[in-house]
C-alpha positions as CSV (number, residue, x, y, z in Angstrom):
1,X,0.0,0.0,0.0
2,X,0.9,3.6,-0.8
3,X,2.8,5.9,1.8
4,X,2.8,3.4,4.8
5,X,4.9,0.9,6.9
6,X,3.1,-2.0,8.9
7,X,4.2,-4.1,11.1
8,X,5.8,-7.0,9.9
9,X,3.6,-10.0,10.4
10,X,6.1,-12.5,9.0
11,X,8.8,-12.2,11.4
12,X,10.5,-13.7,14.4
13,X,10.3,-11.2,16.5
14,X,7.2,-12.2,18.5
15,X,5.9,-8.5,19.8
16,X,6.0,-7.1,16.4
17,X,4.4,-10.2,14.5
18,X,1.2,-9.7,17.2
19,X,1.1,-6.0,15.6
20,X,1.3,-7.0,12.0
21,X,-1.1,-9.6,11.9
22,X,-3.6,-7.3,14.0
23,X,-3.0,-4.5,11.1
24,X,-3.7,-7.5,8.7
25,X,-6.5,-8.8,10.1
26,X,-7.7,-5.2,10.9
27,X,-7.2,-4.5,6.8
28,X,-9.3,-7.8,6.1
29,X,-12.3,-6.4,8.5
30,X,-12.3,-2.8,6.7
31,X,-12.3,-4.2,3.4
32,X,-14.7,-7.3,3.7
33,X,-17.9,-7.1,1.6
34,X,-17.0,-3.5,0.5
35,X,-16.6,-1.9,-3.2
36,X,-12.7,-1.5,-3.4
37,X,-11.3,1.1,-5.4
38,X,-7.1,0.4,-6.3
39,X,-5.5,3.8,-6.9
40,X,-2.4,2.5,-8.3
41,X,1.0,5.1,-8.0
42,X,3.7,5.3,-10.9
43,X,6.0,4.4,-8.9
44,X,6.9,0.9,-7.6
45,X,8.3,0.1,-3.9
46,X,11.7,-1.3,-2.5
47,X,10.9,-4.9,-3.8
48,X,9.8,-4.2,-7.1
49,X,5.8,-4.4,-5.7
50,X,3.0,-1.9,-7.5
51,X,1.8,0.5,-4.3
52,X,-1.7,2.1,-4.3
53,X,-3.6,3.8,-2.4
54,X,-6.6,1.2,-1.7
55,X,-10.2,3.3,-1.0
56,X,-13.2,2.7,0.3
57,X,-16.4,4.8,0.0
58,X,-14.2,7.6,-0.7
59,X,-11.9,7.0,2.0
60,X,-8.4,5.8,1.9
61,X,-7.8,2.8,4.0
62,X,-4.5,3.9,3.8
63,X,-4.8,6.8,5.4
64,X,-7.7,4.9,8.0
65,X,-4.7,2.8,9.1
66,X,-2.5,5.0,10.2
67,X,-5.3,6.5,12.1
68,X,-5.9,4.0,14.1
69,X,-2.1,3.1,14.8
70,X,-1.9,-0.2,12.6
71,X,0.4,1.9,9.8
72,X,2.6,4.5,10.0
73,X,3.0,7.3,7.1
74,X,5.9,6.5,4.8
75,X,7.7,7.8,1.9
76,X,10.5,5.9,1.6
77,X,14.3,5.9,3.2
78,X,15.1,4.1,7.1
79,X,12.0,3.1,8.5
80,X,11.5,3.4,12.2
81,X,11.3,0.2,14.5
82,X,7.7,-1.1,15.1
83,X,9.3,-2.6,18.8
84,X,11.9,-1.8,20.6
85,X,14.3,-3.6,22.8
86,X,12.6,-7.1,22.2
């Protein structure tokens, strides 16, 4: 997704895999039976992946995520720690 960071879900680091798969499942819930619009970006991320922003009656799910603390704004460059001192 456009502009954010989550929490990594697929990791070993226990504290910060219960935050990404909370944002994930927290995604899931806001999306579920809705119309979903894909608002794709020109650019593509670190890994080669196409970013969007993804919407929802008119408003960005991205921007709803950071909100309520499951993302964090990002626009590229060192990305803060999601835990520390685990």
């Amino acid at each position: 997704m456009a502009g954010i960071d989550t929490p990594e879900s697929r990791t070993r680091r226990k504290a910060e895999k219960v935050l990404g798969l909370a944002a994930k499942a927290r995604l899931k819930e806001l999306l579920k039976g809705q119309k979903v619009s894909i608002q794709c970006t020109k650019e593509k991320g670190k890994f080669g992946r196409i970013l969007a922003d993804v919407v929802v009656n008119d408003k960005s799910i991205n921007q709803q995520l950071i909100e309520e603390g499951h993302a964090r704004k990002y626009m590229g460059g060192k990305k803060e720690p999601w835990i520390i001192n685990e």
